[in-house]
C-alpha positions as a Markdown table, in Angstrom:
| # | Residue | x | y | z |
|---|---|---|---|---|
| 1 | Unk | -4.9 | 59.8 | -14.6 |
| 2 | Unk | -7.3 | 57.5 | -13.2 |
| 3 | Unk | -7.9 | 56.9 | -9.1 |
| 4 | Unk | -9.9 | 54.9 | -7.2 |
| 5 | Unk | -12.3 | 57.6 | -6.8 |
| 6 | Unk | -12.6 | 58.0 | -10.7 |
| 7 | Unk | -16.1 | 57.2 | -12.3 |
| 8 | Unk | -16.1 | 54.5 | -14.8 |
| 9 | Unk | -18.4 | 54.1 | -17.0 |
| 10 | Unk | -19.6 | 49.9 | -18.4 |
| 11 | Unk | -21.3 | 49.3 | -21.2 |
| 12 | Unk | -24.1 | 52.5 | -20.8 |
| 13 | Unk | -23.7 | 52.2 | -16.9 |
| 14 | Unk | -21.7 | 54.9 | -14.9 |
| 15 | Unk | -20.3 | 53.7 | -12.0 |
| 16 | Unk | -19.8 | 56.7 | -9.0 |
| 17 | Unk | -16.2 | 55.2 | -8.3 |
| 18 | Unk | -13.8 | 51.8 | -9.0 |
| 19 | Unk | -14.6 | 50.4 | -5.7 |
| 20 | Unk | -16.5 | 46.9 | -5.8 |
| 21 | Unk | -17.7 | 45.0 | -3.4 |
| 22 | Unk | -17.1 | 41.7 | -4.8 |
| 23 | Unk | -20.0 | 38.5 | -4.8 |
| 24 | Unk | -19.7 | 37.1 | -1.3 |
| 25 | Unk | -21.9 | 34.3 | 0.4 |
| 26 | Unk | -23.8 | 35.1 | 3.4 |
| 27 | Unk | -26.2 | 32.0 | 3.5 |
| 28 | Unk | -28.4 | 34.3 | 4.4 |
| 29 | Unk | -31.6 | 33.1 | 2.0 |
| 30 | Unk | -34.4 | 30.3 | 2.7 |
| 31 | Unk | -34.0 | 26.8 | 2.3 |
| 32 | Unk | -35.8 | 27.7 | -1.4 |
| 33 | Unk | -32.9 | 30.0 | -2.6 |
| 34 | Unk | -35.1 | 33.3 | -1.4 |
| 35 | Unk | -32.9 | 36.4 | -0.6 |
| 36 | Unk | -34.2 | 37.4 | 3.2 |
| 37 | Unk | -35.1 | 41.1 | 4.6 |
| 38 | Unk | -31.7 | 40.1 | 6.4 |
| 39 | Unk | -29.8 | 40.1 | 3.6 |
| 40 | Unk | -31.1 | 42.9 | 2.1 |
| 41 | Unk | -30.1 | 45.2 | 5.1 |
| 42 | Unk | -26.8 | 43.6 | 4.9 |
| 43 | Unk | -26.3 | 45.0 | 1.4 |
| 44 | Unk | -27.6 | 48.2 | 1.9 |
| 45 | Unk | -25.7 | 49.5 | 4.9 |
| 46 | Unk | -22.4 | 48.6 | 2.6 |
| 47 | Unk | -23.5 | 50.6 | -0.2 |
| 48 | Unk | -22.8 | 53.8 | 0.8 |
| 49 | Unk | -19.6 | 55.4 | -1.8 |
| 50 | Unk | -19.2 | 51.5 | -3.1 |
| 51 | Unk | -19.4 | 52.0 | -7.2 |
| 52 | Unk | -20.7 | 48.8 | -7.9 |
| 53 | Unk | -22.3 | 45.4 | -5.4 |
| 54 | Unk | -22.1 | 42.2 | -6.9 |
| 55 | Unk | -24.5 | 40.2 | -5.1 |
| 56 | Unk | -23.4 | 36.7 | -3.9 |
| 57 | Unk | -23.2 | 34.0 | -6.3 |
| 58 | Unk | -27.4 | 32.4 | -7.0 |
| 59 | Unk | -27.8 | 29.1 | -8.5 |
| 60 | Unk | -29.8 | 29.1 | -11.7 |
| 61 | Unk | -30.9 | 25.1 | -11.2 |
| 62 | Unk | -31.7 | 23.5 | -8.3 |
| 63 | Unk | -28.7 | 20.7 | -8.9 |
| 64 | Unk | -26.2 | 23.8 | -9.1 |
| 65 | Unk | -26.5 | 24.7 | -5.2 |
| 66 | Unk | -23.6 | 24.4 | -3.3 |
| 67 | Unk | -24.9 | 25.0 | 0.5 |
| 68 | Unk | -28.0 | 24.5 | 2.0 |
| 69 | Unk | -29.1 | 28.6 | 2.4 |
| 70 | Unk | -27.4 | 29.9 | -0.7 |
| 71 | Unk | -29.5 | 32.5 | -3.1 |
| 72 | Unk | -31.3 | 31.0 | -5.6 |
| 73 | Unk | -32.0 | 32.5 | -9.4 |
| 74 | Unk | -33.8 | 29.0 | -11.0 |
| 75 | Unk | -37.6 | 31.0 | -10.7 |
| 76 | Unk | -39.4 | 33.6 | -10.9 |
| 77 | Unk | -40.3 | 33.1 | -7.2 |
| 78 | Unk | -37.0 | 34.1 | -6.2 |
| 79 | Unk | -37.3 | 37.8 | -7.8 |
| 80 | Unk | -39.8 | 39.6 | -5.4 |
| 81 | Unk | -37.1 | 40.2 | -2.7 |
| 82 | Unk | -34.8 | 41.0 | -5.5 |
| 83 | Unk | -36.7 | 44.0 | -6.6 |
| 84 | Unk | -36.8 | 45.1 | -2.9 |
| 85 | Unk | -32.6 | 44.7 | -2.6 |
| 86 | Unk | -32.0 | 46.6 | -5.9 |
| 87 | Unk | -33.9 | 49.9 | -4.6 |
| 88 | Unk | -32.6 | 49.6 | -1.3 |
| 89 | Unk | -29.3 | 49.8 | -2.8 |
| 90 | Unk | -29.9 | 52.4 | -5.4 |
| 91 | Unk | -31.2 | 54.8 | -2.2 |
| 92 | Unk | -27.5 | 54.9 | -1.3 |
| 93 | Unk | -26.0 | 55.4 | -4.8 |
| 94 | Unk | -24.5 | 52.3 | -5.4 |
| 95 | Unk | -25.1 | 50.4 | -8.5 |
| 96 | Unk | -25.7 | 46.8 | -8.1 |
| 97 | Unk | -25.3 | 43.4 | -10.1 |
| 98 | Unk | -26.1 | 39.8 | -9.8 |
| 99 | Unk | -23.8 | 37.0 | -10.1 |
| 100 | Unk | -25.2 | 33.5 | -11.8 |
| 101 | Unk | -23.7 | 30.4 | -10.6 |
| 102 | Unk | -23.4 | 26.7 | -11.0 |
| 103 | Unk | -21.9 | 24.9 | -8.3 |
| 104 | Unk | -21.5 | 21.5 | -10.8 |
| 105 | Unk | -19.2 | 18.7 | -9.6 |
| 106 | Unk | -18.7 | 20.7 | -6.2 |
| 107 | Unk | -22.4 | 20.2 | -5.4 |
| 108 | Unk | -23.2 | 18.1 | -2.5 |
| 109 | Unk | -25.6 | 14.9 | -2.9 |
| 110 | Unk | -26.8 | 15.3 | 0.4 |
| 111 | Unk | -27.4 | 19.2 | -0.3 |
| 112 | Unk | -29.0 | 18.5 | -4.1 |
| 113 | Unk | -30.2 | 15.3 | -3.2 |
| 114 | Unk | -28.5 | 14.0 | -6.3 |
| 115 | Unk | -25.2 | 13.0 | -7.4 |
| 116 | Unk | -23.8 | 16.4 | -9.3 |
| 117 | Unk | -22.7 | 16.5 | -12.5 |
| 118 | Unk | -19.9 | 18.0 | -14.4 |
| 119 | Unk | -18.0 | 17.9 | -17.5 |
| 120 | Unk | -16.7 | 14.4 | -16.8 |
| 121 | Unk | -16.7 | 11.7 | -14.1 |
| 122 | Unk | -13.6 | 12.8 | -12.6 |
| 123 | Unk | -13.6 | 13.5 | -8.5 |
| 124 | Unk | -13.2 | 17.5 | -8.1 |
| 125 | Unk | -10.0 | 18.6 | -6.5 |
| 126 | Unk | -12.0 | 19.4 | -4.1 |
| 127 | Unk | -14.4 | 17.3 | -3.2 |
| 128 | Unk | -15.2 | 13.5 | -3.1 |
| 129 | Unk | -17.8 | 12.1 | -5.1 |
| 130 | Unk | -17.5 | 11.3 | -8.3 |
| 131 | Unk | -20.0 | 13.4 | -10.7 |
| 132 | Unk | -22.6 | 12.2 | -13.7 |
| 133 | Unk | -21.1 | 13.5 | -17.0 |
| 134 | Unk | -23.3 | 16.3 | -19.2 |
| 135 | Unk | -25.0 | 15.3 | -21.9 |
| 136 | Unk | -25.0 | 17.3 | -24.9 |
| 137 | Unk | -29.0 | 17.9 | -24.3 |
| 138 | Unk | -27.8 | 18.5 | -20.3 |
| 139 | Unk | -25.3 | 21.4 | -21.4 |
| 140 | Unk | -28.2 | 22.8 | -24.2 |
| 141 | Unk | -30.5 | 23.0 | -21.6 |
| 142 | Unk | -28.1 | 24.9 | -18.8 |
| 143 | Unk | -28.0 | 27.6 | -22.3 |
| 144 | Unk | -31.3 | 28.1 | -21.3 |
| 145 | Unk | -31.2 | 28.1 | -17.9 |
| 146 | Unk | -28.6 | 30.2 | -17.6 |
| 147 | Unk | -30.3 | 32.6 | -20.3 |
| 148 | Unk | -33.7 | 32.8 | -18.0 |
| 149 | Unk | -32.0 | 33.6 | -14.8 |
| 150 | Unk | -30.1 | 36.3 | -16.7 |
| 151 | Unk | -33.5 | 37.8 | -17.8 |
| 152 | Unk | -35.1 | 37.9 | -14.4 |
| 153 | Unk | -31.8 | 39.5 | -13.2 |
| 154 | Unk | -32.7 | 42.2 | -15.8 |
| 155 | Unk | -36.2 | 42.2 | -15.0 |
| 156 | Unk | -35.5 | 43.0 | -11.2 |
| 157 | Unk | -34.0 | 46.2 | -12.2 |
| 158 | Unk | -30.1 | 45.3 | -11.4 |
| 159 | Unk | -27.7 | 47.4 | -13.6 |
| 160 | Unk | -25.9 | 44.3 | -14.6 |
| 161 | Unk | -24.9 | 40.4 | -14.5 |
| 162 | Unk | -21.9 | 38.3 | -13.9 |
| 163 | Unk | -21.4 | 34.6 | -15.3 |
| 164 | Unk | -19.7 | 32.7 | -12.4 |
| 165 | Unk | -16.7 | 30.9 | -14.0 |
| 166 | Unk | -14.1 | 30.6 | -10.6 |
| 167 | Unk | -13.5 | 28.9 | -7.6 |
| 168 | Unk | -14.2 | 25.4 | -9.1 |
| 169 | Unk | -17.5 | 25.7 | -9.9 |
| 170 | Unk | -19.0 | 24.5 | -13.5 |
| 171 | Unk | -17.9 | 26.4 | -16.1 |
| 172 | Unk | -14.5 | 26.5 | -14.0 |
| 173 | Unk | -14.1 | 23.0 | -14.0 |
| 174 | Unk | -14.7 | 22.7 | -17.8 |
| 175 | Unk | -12.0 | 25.2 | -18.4 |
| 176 | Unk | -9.2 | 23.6 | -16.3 |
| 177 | Unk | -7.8 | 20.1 | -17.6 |
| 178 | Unk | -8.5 | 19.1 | -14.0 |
| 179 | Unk | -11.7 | 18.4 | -14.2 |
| 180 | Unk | -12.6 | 18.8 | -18.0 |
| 181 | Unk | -11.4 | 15.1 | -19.7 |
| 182 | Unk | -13.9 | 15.4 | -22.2 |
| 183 | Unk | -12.8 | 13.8 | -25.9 |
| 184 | Unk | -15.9 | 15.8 | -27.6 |
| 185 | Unk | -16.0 | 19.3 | -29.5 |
| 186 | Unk | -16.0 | 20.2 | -25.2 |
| 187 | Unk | -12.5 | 18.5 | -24.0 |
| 188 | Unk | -8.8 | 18.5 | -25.2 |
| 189 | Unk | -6.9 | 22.0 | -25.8 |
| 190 | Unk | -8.0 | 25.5 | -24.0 |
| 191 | Unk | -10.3 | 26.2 | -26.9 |
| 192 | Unk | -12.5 | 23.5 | -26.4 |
| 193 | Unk | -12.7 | 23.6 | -22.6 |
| 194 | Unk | -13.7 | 27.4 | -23.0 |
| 195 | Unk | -16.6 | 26.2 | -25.6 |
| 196 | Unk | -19.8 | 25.8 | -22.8 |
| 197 | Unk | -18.4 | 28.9 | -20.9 |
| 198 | Unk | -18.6 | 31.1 | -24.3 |
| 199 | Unk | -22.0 | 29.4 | -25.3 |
| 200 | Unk | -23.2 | 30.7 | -21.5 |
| 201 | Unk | -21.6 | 34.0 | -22.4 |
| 202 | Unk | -23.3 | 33.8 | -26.0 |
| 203 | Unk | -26.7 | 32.3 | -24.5 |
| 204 | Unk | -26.8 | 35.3 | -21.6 |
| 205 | Unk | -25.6 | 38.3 | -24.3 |
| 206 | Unk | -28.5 | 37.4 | -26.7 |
| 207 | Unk | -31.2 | 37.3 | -23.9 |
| 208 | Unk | -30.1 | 40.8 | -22.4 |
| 209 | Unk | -29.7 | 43.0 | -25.5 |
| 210 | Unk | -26.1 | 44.5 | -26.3 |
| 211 | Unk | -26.7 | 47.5 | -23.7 |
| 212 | Unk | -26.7 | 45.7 | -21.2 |
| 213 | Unk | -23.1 | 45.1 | -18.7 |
| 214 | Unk | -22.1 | 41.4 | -18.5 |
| 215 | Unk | -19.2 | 40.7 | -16.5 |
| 216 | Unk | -17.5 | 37.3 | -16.3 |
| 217 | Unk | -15.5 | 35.9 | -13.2 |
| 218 | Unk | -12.9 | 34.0 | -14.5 |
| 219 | Unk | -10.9 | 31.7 | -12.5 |
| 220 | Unk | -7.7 | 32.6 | -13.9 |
| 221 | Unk | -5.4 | 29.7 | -12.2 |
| 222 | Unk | -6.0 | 26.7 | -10.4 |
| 223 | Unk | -2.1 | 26.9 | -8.8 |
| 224 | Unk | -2.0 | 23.0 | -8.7 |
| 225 | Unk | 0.5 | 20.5 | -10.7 |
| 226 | Unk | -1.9 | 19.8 | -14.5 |
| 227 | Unk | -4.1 | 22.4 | -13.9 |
| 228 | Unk | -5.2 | 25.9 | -16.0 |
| 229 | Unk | -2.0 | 28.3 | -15.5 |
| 230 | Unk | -2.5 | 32.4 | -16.5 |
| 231 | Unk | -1.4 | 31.7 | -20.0 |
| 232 | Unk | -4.2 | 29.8 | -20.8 |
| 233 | Unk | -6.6 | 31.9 | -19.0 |
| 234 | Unk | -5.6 | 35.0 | -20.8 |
| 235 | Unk | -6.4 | 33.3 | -23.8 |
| 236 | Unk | -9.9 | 32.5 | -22.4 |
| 237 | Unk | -10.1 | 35.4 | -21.0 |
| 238 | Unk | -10.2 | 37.2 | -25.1 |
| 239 | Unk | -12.1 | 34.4 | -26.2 |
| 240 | Unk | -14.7 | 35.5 | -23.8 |
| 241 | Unk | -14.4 | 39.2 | -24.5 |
| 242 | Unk | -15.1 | 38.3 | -28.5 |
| 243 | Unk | -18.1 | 36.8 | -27.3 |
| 244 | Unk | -20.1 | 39.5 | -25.1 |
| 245 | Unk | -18.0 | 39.9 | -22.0 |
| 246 | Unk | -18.1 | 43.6 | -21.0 |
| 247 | Unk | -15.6 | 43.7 | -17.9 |
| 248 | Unk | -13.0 | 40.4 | -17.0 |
| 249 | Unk | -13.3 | 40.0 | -12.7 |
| 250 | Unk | -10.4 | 38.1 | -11.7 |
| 251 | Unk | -10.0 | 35.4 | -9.0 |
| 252 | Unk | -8.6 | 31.8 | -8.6 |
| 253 | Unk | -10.5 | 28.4 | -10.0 |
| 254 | Unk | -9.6 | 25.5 | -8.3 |
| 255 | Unk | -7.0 | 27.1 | -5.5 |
| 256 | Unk | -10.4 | 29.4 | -4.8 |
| 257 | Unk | -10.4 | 32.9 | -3.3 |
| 258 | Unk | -7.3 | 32.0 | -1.2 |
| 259 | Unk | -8.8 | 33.2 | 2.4 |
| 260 | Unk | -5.9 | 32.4 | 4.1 |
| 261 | Unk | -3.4 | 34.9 | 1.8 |
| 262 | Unk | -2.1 | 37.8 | 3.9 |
| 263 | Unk | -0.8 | 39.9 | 1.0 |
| 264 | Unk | -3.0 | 42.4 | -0.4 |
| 265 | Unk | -3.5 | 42.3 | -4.0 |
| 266 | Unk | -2.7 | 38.8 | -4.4 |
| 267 | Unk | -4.9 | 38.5 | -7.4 |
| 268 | Unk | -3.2 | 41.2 | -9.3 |
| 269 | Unk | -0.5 | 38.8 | -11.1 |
| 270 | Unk | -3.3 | 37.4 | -13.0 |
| 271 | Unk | -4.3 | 41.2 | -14.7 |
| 272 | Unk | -1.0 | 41.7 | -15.7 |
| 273 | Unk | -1.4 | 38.2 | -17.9 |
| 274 | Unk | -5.2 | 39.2 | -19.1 |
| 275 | Unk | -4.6 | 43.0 | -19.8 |
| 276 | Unk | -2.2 | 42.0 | -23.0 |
| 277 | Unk | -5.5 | 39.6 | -24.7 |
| 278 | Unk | -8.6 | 42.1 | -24.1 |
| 279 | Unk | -9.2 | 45.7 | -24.1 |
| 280 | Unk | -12.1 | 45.6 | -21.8 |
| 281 | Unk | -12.1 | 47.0 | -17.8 |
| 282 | Unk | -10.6 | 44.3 | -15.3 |
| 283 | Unk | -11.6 | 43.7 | -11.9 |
| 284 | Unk | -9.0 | 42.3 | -9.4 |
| 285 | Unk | -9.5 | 41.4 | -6.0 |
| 286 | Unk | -7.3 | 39.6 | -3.8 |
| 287 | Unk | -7.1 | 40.7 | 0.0 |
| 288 | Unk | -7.4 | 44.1 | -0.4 |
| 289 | Unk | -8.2 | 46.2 | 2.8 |
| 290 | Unk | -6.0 | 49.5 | 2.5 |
| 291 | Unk | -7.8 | 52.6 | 0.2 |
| 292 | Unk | -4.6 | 53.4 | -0.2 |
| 293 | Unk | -3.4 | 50.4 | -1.7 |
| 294 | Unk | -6.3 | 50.1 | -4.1 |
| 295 | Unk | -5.8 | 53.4 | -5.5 |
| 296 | Unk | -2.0 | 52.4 | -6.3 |
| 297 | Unk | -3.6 | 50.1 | -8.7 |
| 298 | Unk | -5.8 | 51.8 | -10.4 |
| 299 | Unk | -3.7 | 54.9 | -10.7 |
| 300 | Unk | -0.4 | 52.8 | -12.1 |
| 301 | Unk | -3.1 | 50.9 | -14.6 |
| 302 | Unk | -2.8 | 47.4 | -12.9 |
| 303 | Unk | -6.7 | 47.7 | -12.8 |
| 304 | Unk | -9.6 | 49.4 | -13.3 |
| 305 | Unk | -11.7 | 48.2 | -10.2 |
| 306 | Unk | -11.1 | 46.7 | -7.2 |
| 307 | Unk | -13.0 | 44.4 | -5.2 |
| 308 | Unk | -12.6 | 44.9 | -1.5 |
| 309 | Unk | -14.5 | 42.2 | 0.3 |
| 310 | Unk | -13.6 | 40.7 | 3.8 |
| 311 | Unk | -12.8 | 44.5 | 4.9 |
| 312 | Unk | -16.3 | 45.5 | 3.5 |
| 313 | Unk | -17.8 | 42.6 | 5.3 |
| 314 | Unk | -15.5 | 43.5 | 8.8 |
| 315 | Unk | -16.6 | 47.1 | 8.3 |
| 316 | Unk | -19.8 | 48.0 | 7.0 |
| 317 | Unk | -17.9 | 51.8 | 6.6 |
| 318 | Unk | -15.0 | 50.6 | 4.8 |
| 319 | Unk | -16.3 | 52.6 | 1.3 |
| 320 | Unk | -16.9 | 55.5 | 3.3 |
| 321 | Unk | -14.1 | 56.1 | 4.9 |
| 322 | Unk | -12.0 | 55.2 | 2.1 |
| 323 | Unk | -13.6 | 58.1 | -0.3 |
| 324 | Unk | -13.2 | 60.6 | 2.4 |
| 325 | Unk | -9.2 | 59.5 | 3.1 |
| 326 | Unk | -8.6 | 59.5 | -0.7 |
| 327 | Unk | -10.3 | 62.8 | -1.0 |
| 328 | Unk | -8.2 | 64.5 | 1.8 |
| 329 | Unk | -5.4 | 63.0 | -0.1 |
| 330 | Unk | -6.0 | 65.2 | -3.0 |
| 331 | Unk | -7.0 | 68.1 | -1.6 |
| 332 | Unk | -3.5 | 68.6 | 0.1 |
């Protein structure tokens, strides 16, 4: 039986243990998207006994930032400091992986200095200005984009990348029928909204090689009237899996991470709909802040990794102490 503490191993990559800390934002970089010595430390004291960091979402184009001193992943400017933060975590046994992002319609004009863009010219849930629709040519050349920021992910040693498809961001808002009113090959039933995420997942896969982990963060409910429910996520969810994705991470779309949840696991109704429609590992977060309670999950097969992030970000230790409790569990 699998626990917490249980290694896992990801398309060729072995991970120490199930415990994730999941991509976080710490607006911690430059004004140009560069990842600060700052940062770097505040990755690497929380790596000690985490299996896997997934570094905070980076945008990949210059119109996908969301705030004003988030990562960037759009040059190879941006991968110097990278280099640094992947051996700094490796020292302490972690592995570590990159998340690639596109903020779309929730970009800000007065961050971008542009009106976003999106799948259609439909006001986010979210937000309040109305975006430019994608072209055909802009969504071929976002295939490319996101397929170059994938490679210098790669190329700055990280032991694996994650496509950013929750929380309302881009390809979020062209699966939910919220946001996606498309009447091309891109809009109208759940296949067609999941197109431009697969071709990302397609585009990224065929620029990395096939021994290489991709993970995708799927925003598996947007929990408002019209919007993406489970079912149709798990069906996105295998549609992705067919196309490269290595391990499903599970979150919200356009109801977000839910900060403001006091339940742990509160994420973990959306594996029980996914785990039926692939047979790849699932990553659930969701609150999570007992080891305890993480191992429950594992061990009964709810998931294979957890993501523990606001009690990683509280206490630096969490990881730590949570192998050694677990430990002391089974040795009794």
């Amino acid at each position: 039986m699998a626990s917490l503490l249980s290694p896992l191993s990801i398309n060729g990559v072995e991970l120490q243990n199930r415990i994730v800390m999941p991509p976080m934002a710490t607006n911690m970089s430059t004004l140009e998207g560069l990842l600060t010595e700052k940062a770097i430390r505040h990755y690497a004291e929380r790596a000690e006994d985490v299996g896997l960091i997934v570094v905070e979402h980076a945008y990949i184009a210059p119109e996908g930032r969301f705030t004003e001193k988030q990562l960037g992943i759009y040059s190879d400017e941006m991968m110097e400091p990278l280099k640094k933060l992947v051996q700094a975590v490796h020292k302490k046994g972690a592995k570590i992986g990159f998340q690639l992002a596109h903020a779309g319609s929730r970009a800000k004009p007065e961050i971008i200095g542009e009106l976003p863009v999106g799948p259609s010219p439909v006001i986010h849930p979210l937000g309040d200005v109305c975006p430019v629709e994608l072209s055909k040519a802009d969504i071929a050349r976002l295939l490319d984009l996101y397929a170059a920021a994938a490679e210098r992910v790669k190329n700055c040693g990280f032991d694996m990348v994650e496509i950013h498809g929750a929380h309302g961001y881009l390809l979020g808002q062209f699966i939910s029928p919220l946001t996606n009113k498309r009447q091309d090959e891109y809009g109208g039933n759940t296949q067609n909204r999941a197109k431009f995420p697969v071709q990302v997942v397609k585009a990224v896969r065929k620029q990395l090689g096939e021994n290489f982990p991709l993970f995708y963060r799927l925003g598996a409910d947007d929990r408002l009237s019209g919007g993406l429910t489970p079912d149709e996520a798990a069906a996105v969810a295998g549609c992705l899996v067919k196309a490269g994705i290595d391990c499903i991470d599970l979150s919200g779309n356009h109801c977000l991470y839910l900060a403001d949840n006091k339940e742990q696991g509160y994420f973990v109704y959306l594996a029980e709909k996914v785990r039926p429609e692939v047979d790849v590992p699932l990553l659930v977060t969701g609150g999570i802040t007992e080891a305890e309670f993480a191992d429950d999950l594992v061990r009964k097969e709810k998931t294979d990794l957890v993501g523990v992030g606001r009690a990683l970000l509280k206490d630096a230790a969490w990881a730590r102490k949570a192998v050694k409790e677990l430990a002391g569990d089974m040795v009794e």
